[in-house]
VOKE-910960 format. One record per residue (C-alpha): z, y, x. Coordinates in nm, 3 decimals, padded with zeros to 5 digits. Each point is the difference from the previous one (the first is absolute). Last residue first. Example, Ala and Ser with C-alpha at 12.3 -4.5 7.8 and 13.67 -1.06 7.14 Angstrom:
% VOKE-910960
<r z="00.714" y="-00.106" x="01.367"/>
<r z="00.066" y="-00.344" x="-00.137"/>
***
This chain:
% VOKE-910960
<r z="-00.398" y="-02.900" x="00.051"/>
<r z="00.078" y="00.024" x="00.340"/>
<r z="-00.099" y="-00.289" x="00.161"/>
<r z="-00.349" y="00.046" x="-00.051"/>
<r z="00.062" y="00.320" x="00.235"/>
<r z="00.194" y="-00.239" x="00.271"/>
<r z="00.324" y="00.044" x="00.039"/>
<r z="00.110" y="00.108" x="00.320"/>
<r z="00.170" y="00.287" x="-00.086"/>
<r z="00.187" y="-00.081" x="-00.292"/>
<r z="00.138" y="-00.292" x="00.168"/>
<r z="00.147" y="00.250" x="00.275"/>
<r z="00.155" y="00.195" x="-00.263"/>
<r z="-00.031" y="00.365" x="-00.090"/>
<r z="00.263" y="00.171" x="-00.267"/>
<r z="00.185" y="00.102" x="00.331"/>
<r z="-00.243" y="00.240" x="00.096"/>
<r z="-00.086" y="00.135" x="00.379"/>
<r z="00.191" y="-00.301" x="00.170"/>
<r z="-00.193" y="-00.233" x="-00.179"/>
<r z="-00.306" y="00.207" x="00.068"/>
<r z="00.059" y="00.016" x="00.357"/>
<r z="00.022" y="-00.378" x="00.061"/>
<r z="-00.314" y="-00.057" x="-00.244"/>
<r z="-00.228" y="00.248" x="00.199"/>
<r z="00.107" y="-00.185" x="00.362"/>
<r z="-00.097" y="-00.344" x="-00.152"/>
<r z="-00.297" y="00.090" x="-00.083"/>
<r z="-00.078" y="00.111" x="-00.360"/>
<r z="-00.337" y="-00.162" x="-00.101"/>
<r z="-00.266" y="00.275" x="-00.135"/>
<r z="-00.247" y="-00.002" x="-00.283"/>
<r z="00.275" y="-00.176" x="-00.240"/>
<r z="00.063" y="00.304" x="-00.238"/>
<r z="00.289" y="00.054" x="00.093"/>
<r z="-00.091" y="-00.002" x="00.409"/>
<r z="-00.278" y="00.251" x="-00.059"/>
<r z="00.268" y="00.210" x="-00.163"/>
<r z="00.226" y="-00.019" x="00.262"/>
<r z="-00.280" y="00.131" x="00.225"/>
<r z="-00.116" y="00.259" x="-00.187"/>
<r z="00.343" y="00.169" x="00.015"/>
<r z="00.041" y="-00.008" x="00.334"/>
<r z="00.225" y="-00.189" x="00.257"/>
<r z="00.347" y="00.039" x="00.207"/>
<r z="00.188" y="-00.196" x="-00.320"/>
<r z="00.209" y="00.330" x="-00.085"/>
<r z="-00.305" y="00.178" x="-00.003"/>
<r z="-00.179" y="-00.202" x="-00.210"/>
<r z="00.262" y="-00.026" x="-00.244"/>
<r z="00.037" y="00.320" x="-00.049"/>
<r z="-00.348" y="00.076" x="-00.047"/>
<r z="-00.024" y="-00.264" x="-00.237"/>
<r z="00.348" y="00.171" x="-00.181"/>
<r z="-00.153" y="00.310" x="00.007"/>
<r z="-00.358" y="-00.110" x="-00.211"/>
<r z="00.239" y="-00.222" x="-00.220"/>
<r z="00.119" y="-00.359" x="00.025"/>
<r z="-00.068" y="-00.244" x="-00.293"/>
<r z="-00.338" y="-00.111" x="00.168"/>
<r z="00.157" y="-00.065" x="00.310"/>
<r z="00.251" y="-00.221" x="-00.153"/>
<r z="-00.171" y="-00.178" x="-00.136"/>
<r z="-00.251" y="-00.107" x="00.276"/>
<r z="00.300" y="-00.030" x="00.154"/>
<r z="00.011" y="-00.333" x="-00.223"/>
<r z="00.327" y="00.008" x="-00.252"/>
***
């Protein structure tokens, strides 16, 4: 599974969830599944600890990557 994925199977609440529980917004996770933004280092720590279905692979794949 890409996060690209996963983002896509989350709803509205669960985004916002996410978001929050990562320290970042909505708009910016989804600029990051869809490949217009790179997750820093700092992002990727907090979303593994936000989520447990997200993987450091996962993260850093690159959008060709993920299909």
């Amino acid at each position: 599974m890409t996060f690209k994925e996963l983002w896509q199977g989350l709803d509205s609440a669960a985004k916002v969830e996410l978001a929050e529980r990562a320290s970042t917004s909505v708009a910016y996770l989804s600029q990051v599944a869809n490949g217009h933004r790179n997750a820093g280092a700092g992002l990727i720590e907090r979303l593994l600890t936000a989520d447990s279905r997200i993987t450091f692979s996962m993260m850093r794949a690159a959008p060709s990557e993920a299909a």
